[in-house]
C-alpha positions as CSV (number, residue, x, y, z in Angstrom):
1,X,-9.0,-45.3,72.1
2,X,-7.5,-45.7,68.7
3,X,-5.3,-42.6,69.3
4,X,-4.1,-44.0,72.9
5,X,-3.4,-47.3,70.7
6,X,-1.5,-45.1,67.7
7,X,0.8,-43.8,70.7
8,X,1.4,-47.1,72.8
9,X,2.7,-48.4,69.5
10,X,4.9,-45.4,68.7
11,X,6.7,-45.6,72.1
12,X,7.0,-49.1,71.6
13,X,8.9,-48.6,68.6
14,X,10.8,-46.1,69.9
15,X,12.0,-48.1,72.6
16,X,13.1,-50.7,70.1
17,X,15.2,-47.8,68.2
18,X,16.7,-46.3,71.2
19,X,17.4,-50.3,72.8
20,X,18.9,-51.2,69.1
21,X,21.2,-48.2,69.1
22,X,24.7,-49.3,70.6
23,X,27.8,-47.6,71.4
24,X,30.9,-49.6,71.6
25,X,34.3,-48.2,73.1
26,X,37.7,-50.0,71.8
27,X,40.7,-50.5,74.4
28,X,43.9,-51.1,74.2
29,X,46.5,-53.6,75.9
30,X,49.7,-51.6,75.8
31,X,52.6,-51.9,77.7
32,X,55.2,-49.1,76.6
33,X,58.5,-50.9,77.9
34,X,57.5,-54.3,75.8
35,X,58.0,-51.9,72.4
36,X,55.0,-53.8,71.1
37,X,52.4,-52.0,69.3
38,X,49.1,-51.6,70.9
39,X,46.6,-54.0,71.2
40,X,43.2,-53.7,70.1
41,X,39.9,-55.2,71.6
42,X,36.3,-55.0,72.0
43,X,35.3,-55.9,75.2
44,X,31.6,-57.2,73.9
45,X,31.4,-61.1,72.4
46,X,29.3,-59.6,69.0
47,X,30.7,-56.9,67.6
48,X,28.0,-57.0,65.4
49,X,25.9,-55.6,67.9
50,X,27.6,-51.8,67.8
51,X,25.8,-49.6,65.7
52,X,28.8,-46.9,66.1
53,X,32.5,-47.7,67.8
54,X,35.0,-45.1,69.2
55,X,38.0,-44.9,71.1
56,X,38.2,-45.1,74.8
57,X,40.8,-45.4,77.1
58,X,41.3,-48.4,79.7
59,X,44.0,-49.4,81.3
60,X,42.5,-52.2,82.2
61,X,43.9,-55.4,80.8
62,X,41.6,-57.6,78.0
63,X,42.1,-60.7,80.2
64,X,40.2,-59.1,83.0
65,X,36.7,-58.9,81.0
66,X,35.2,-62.3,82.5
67,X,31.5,-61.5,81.4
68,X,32.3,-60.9,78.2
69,X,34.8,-62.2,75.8
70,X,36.9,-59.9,74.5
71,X,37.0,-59.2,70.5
72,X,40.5,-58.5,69.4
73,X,41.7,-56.2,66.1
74,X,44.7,-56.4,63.8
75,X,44.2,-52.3,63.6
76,X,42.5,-49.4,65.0
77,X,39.0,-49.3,63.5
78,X,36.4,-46.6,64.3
79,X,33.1,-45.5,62.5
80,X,29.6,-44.1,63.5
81,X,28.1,-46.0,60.5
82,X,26.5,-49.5,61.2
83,X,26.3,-50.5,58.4
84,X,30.6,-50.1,57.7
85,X,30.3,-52.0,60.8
86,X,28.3,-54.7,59.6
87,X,30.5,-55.1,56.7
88,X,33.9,-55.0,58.5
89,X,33.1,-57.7,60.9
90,X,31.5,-60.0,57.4
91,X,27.8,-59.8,60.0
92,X,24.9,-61.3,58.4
93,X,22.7,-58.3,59.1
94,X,24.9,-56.5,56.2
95,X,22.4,-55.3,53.2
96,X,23.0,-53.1,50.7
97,X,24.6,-49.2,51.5
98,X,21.2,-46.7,52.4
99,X,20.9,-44.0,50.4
100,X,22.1,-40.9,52.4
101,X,23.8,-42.7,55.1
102,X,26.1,-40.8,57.5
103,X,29.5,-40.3,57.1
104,X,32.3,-42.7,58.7
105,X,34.5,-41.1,61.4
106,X,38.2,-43.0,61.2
107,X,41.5,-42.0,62.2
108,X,43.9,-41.3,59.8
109,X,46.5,-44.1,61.2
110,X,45.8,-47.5,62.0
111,X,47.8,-47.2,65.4
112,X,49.0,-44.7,67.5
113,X,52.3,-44.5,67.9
114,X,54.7,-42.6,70.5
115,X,55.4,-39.1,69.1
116,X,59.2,-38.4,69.9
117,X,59.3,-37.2,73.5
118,X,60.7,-40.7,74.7
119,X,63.5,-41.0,71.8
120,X,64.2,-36.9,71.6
121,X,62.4,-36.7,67.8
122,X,60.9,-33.8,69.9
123,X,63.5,-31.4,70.5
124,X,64.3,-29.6,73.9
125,X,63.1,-26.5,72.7
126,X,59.7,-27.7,71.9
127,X,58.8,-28.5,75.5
128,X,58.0,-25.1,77.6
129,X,56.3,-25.5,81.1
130,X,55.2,-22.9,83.8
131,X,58.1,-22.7,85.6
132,X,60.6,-25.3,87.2
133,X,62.1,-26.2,90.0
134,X,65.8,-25.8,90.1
135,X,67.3,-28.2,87.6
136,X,64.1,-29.7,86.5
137,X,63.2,-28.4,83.5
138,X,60.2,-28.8,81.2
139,X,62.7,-30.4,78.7
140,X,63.8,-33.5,81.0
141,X,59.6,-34.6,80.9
142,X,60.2,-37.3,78.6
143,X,59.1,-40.2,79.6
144,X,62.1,-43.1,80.8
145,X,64.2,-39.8,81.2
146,X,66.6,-39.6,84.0
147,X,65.3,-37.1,86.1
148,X,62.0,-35.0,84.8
149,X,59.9,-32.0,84.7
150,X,59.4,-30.2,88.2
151,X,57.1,-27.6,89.1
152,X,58.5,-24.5,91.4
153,X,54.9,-23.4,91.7
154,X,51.8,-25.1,92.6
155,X,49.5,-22.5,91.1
156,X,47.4,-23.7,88.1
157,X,51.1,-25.9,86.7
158,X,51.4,-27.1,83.5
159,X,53.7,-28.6,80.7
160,X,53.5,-27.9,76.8
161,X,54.6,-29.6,73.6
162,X,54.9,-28.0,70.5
163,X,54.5,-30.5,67.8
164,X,54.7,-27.4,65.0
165,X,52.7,-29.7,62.5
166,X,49.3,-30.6,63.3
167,X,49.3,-34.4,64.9
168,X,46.6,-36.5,65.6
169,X,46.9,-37.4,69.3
170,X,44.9,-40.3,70.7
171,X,46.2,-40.5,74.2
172,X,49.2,-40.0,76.7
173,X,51.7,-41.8,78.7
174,X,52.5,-39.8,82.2
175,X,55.4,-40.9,84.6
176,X,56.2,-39.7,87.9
177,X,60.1,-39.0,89.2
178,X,60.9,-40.4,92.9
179,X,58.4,-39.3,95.9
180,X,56.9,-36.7,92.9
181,X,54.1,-37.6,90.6
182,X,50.6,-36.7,89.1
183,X,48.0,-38.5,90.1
184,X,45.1,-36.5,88.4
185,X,45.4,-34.0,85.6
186,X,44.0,-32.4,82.4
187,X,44.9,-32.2,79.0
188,X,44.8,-29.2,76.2
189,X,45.5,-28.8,73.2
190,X,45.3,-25.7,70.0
191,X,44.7,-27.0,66.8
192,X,46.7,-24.1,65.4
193,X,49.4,-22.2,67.2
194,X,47.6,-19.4,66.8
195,X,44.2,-20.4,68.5
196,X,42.8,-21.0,72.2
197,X,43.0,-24.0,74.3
198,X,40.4,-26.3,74.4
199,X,40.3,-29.2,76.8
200,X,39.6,-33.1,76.2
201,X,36.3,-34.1,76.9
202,X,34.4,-37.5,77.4
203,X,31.3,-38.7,75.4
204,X,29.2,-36.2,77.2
205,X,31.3,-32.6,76.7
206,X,32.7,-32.7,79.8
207,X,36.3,-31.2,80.3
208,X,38.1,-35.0,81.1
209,X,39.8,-35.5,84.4
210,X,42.8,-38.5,83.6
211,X,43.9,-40.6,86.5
212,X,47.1,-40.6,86.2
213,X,50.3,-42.0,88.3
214,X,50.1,-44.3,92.3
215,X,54.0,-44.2,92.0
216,X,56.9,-42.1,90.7
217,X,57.9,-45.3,88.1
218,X,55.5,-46.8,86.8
219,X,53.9,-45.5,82.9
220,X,50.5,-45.0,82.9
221,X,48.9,-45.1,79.7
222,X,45.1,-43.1,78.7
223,X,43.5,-43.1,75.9
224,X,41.2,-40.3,74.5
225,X,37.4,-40.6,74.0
226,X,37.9,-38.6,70.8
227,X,41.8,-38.0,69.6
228,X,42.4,-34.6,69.0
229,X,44.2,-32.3,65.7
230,X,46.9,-30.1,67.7
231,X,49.7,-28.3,67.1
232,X,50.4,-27.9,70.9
233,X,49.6,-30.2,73.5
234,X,49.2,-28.9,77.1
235,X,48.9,-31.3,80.2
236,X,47.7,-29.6,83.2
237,X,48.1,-31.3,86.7
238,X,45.5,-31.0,89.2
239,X,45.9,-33.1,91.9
240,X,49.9,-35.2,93.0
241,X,51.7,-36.3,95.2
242,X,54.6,-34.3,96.9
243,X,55.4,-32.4,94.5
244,X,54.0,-32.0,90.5
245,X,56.8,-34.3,88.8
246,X,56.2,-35.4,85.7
247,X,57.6,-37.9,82.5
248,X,55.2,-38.4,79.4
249,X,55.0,-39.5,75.5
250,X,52.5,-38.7,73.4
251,X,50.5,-41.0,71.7
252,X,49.3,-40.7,67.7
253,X,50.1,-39.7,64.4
254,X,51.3,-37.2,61.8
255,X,48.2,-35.6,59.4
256,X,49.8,-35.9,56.0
């Protein structure tokens, strides 16, 4: 009896660990065209209740949240420790630090920024592709471009950026051309030009499948569950319409 009593009580504290143990994912309201910076917000009314907060991508606007209201940032903040947490957001449940507690995860900027496809930082002979369809080279997939990359072939198609220094990349901006666009596609990425490709994942390992464009004009912005260290950046089209016609930015920052 006593022993049945020792293990009701352990699974009731266990429930208690696993119920107090939250995960919060940060947005972002951005609008690429506006030239305004990103947005930041928590879509919970506590933000004292995450016990670890990471990036995810929404495109779905803050004002939509109804059930909750939504927490907004003056910068980028991520961290798997609760009690930084506690502290950043001044909570009341803040004690003194634990001895051994983990390590913070953070970005190295406070907000990702496009890259240089848009504005031409990124040279044309950084941007390499499959093939292309007549004069639609990989090097006219900037996003805002007049015209843009066109696959020839619809066999496994894909566009690459070489970004020479390793870059912290938090998400992407994809833009169809016309009656031509992505609709679905992945993302890959080397962390050194030398290495293989590994894909973007979600929160559970799995390779990532973006939703991308409904129309050949309008930006579509997604954030990554986890930004990546590359040196190349690949985006791999899966599923479009027409044709594979594609416009992008990059999303993040330089690694000093």
């Amino acid at each position: 009896m006593d022993g049945a009593v020792a293990w009701a009580v352990m699974v009731s504290a266990l429930t208690v660990i696993v119920s107090c143990h939250k995960v919060c994912f940060i947005g972002s309201e951005y609008n690429p065209q506006s030239g305004i910076p990103p947005r930041w917000f928590l879509p919970y009314k506590d933000p004292c209740e995450c016990t670890a907060i990471r990036l995810g991508g929404t495109r779905i606007s803050a004002s939509s949240y109804r059930k909750w209201a939504p927490f907004y940032l003056d910068e980028l903040f991520l961290s798997e420790d609760s009690y930084e947490i506690q502290t950043y957001f001044s909570c009341s449940r803040a004690t003194k630090v634990p001895i051994g507690r983990p390590k913070t995860y953070s970005l190295e900027c406070s907000s990702p920024e496009p890259l240089g496809l848009e504005d031409g930082t990124i040279t044309d002979d950084r941007m390499t592709a499959s093939d292309h369809n007549q004069n639609w080279p990989a090097s006219k997939g900037r996003l805002n471009y007049n015209g843009g990359w066109a696959a020839r072939s619809l066999i496994d198609p894909w566009i690459e950026v070489d970004l020479i220094e390793a870059s912290l990349i938090a998400g992407v901006i994809t833009q169809g051309d016309g009656d031509w666009y992505v609709t679905q596609y992945k993302v890959a990425y080397k962390n050194q030009p030398s290495s293989h490709f590994e894909h973007v994942t979600d929160g559970s390992g799995n390779i990532t499948i973006f939703i991308g464009n409904t129309d050949g004009n309008t930006p579509v912005t997604n954030l990554f569950y986890e930004s990546a260290v590359a040196t190349v950046m690949r985006i791999e089209p899966t599923k479009w319409s027409t044709g594979v016609g594609l416009r992008l930015e990059l999303l993040g920052c330089n690694r000093d």
